[in-house]
C-alpha positions in Angstrom: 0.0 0.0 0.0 1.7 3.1 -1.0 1.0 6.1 1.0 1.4 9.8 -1.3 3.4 12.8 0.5 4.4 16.6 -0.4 7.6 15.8 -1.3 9.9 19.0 0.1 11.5 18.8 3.4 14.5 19.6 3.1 15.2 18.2 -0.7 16.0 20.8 -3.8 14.3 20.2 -6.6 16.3 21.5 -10.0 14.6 21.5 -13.5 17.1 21.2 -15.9 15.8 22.0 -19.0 18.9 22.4 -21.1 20.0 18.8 -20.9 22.2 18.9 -23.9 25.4 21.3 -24.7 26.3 22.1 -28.8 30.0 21.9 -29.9 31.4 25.9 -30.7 30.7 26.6 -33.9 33.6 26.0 -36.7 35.0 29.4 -38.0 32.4 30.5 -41.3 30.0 27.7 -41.1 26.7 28.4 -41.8 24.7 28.7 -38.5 21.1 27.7 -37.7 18.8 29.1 -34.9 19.4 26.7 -32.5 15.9 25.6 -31.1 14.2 27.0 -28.0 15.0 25.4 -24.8 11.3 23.6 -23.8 10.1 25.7 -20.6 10.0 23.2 -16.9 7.0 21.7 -16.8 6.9 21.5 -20.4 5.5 18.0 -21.8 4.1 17.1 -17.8 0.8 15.1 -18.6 -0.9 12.0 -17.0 1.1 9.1 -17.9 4.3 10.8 -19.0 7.6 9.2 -18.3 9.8 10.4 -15.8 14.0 9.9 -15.9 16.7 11.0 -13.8 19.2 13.4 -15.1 21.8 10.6 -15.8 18.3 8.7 -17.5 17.5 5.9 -15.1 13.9 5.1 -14.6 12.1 6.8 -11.2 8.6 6.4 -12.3 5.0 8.4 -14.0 3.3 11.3 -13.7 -0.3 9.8 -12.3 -2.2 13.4 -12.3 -1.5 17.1 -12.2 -3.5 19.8 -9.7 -3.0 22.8 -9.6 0.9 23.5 -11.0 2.0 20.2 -8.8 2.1 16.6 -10.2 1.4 13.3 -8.8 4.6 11.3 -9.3 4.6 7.5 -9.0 7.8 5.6 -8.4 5.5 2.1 -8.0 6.6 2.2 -4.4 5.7 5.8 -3.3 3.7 8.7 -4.8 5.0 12.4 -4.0 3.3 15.8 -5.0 5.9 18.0 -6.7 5.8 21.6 -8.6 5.2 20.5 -12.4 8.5 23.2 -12.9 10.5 20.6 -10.9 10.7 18.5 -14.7 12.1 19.1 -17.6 11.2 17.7 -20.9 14.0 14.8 -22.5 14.4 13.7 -25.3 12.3 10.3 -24.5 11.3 11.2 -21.1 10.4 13.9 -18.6 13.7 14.5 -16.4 13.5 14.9 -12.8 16.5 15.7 -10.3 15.8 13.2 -7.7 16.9 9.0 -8.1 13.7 6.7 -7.7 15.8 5.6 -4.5 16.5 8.8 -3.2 12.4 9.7 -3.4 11.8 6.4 -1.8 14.1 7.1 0.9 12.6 10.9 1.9 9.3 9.3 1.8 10.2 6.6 4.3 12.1 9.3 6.3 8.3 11.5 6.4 6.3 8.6 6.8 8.3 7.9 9.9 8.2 11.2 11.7 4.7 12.4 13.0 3.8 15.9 11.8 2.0 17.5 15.1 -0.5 20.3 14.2 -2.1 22.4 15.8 -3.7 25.3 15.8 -2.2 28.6 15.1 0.8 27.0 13.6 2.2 28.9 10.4 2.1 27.2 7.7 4.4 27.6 4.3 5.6 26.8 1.4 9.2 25.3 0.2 10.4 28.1 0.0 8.8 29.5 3.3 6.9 32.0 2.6 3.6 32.3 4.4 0.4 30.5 3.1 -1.4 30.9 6.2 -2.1 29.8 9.3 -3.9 26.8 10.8 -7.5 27.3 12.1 -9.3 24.3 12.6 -7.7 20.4 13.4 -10.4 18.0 13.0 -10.5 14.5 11.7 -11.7 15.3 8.2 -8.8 17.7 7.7 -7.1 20.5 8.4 -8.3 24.3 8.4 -5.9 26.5 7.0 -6.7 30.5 6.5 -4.8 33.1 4.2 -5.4 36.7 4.9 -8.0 35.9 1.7 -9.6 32.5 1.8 -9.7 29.3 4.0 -9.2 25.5 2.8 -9.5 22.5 4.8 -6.5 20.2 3.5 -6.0 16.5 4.2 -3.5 15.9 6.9 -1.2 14.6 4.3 -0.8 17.7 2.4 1.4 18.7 5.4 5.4 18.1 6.0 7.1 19.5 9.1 9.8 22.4 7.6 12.2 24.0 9.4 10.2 27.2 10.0 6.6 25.0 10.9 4.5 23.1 8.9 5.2 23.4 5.0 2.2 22.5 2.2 3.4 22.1 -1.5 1.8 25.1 -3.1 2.7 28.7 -3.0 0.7 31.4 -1.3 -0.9 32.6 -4.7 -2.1 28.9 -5.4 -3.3 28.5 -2.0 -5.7 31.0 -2.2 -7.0 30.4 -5.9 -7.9 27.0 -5.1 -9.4 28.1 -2.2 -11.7 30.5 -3.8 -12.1 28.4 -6.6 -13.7 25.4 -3.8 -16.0 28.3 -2.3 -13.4 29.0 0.6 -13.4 32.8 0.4 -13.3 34.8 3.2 -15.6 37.3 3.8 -14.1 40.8 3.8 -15.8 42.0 7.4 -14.7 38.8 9.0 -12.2 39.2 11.7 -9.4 36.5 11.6 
């Protein structure tokens, strides 16, 4: 039974989307625009193939959400940013090994994330997405100075700064308004 986890304590994750490197050019040859470098997160769909950057298997994408993707390794799923890949030539190309994914997701699996209310919470890169309202067995509260989500416990990671959720403030709160979790503008929080 696998169990799916934000993947971010602690781990940087670096798109490389220039994967290849063009011998200099020989003195009067003809030259050709080279092509444009694919943007991360270029080529991240459902069911894509996903390689390490020296082209070893780690696993596929299983869905995408709101800029992060699901990625499956067969033993353990994690949430990444869909900029964390870049597109291969044959594959998407993610930083991490398969066993080194495998290994942070034993590592979180193994140490209880307490929350509780008032914590801050984050994102990887720590700024602030909020704060944590409401612990209840159906989720988690969590409120931005603009909308509230509950969040399933697992959508949490303990960071070095508090609790740390894999989307940025600015995705926080759309996909909280977008669920109908706006907060009304005379409420007091």
């Amino acid at each position: 039974m696998s169990r799916m986890f934000v993947l971010m304590t602690g781990v940087a994750l670096i798109a490389t989307p220039a994967l290849a490197q063009t011998a200099p050019e020989a003195a009067g040859a003809a030259t050709a625009a080279p092509a444009p470098a694919a943007a991360p997160g270029a080529g991240v769909v459902a069911g894509a193939k996903v390689v390490d950057t020296a082209g070893a298997d780690v696993g596929t994408i299983e869905s995408i959400a709101n800029g992060n993707a699901v990625l499956s390794t067969g033993v353990a799923k994690v949430s990444v940013p869909v900029s964390s890949f870049a597109k291969g030539p044959n594959a998407l190309v993610f930083g991490m090994t398969k066993a080194d994914i495998e290994s942070k997701v034993a590592q979180a699996s193994s140490a209880p994330v307490e929350i509780t209310v008032g914590a801050l919470v984050s994102d990887p890169s720590g700024a602030k997405v909020g704060t944590v309202k409401e612990v209840g067995a159906d989720g988690i509260t969590v409120a931005s100075d603009t909308a509230m989500a509950k969040l399933p416990k697992a959508s949490f990671a303990k960071g070095e700064g508090g609790l740390v959720i894999a989307m940025s403030p600015a995705q926080f709160d759309a996909a909280a308004k977008a669920a109908g979790g706006a907060k009304p503008t005379d409420s007091a929080s």
